[in-house]
C-alpha positions, 0 to 999 in steps of 0.5 A, a space after each residue: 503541489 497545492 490543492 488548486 494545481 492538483 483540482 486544474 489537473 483532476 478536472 477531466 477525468 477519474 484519477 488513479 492514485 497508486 501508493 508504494 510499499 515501505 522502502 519503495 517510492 513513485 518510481 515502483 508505479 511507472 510502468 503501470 501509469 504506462 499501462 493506464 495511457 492517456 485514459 486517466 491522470 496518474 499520482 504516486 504520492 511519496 510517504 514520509 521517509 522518502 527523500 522527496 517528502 522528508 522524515 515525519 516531523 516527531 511532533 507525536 506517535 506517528 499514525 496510519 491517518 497521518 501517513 493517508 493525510 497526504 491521499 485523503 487531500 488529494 482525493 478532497 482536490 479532486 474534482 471527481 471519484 478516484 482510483 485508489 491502488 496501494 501495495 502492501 504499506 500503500 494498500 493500508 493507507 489506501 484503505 485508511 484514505 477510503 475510510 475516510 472518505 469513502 463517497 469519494 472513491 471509485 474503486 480500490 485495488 490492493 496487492 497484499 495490503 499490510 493491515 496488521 491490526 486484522 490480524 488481531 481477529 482472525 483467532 489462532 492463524 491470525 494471531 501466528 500471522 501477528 507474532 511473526 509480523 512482530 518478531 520481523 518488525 522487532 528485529 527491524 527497530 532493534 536495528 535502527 535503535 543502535 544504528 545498524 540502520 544497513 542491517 536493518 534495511 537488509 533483514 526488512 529486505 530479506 523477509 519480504 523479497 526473499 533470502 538473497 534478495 538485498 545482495 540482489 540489490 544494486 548498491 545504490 539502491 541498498 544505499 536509499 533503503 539504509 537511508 529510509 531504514 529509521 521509518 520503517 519502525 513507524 510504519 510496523 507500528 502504525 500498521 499493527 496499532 491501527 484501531 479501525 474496526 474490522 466491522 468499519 470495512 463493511 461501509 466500503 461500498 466500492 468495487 475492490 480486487 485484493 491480489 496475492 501473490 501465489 508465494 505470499 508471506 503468511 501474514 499479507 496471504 491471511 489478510 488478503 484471503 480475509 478482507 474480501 469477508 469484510 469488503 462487501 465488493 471485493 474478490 480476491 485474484 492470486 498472481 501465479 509464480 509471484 510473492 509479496 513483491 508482485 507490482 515489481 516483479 511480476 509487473 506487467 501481470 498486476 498491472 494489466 489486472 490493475 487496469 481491467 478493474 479500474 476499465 470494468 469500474 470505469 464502464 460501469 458508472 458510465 453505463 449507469 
């Protein structure tokens, strides 16, 4: 869709942009546009890898603003601010888009955003948070290098969804995840190269819920309980009995706190 399509379409009213994690894609955000009604117009852009949008093009080192470019044009056709919502992956290209233009964004919430490159300055737990991130993220480009690109998916599925959680899978769905497996050694990377500044998320000014779930992996759980310390509007909420994979899982819980923030927000700016 163009940039004029998009500007026609966002001309009434704040847009919620939802962002998926790796491996997943729009489908993951229906029932929270479901949720949101009429109230706002709703996006879930596709990242690179997914069959919709296609392989990145390896004309260079792939990085997180690479993967934003696609949100931040979106955000530039908008007539108004914007809702951003990203889920892991998605929550650390949703807080790169903010960066990048960050009079332009309404609010943001964020289901344990993977911004491994924090993680490098959190002392002695961020450091343990990154070795595992890094043992999961090895163990996955292993995969991919020889063309166990199955064994791949089924690792990467396993350590955030749980042990048994890729023979829980439908084979179809194992089928799209062994497909997707090549990007996810970019996506690791792009997370843990990041060089944002920690201190850089101090000029984001805008109202922000970070959610974990309560059996978070060490590492989102450590970003998460950290980034309202940098985000001078955030709060952090835990979705009880919920892990990593939450927005699926527990969807009508995240969902329905999605869309009282982005309500609360929405008053606000009315009433101001």
């Amino acid at each position: 869709m163009n940039t004029t399509a998009l500007a026609q379409i966002f001309s009434s009213t704040e847009p919620v942009i939802a962002l998926h994690c790796s491996g997943s894609g729009s489908a993951q955000w229906r029932k929270l546009s479901d949720a949101l009604g009429s109230r706002h117009e709703f996006i879930a852009p596709e990242h690179y890898g997914c069959e919709s949008t296609g392989p990145w093009s390896g004309e260079r080192a792939f990085t997180l603003a690479d993967e934003a470019a696609r949100t931040v044009g979106i955000i530039d056709a908008s007539c108004a601010k914007v809702h951003l919502v990203g889920h892991s992956y998605g929550g650390g290209v949703a807080l790169r888009a903010a960066l990048e233009r960050p009079q332009r964004v309404a609010s943001l919430t964020l289901y344990e955003p993977s911004a491994f490159h924090l993680l490098k300055t959190m002392g002695s737990y961020g450091a343990h948070a990154l070795a595992e991130i890094i043992a999961i993220s090895k163990r996955t480009a292993d995969s991919v290098s020889c063309g166990d690109y199955r064994g791949a998916a089924a690792s990467f599925v396993d350590y955030w969804g749980g042990r048994g959680a890729w023979q829980a899978l439908r084979p179809s769905v194992q089928a799209a995840l062994t497909r997707w497996a090549p990007k996810a050694p970019l996506d690791f990377r792009a997370l843990i190269d990041e060089r944002t500044p920690a201190s850089a998320y101090t000029a984001l000014r805008i109202p922000v819920l970070i959610m974990r779930g309560q059996h978070a992996p060490v590492p989102t759980r450590a970003i998460a309980e950290h980034l309202p310390m940098l985000l001078p509007a955030a709060r952090l909420a835990v979705v009880e009995g919920a892990g990593h994979m939450g927005p699926v899982t527990h969807a009508d819980k995240v969902n329905a706190a999605i869309v009282r923030h982005i309500a609360e927000v929405d008053s606000t700016i009315c009433t101001s």
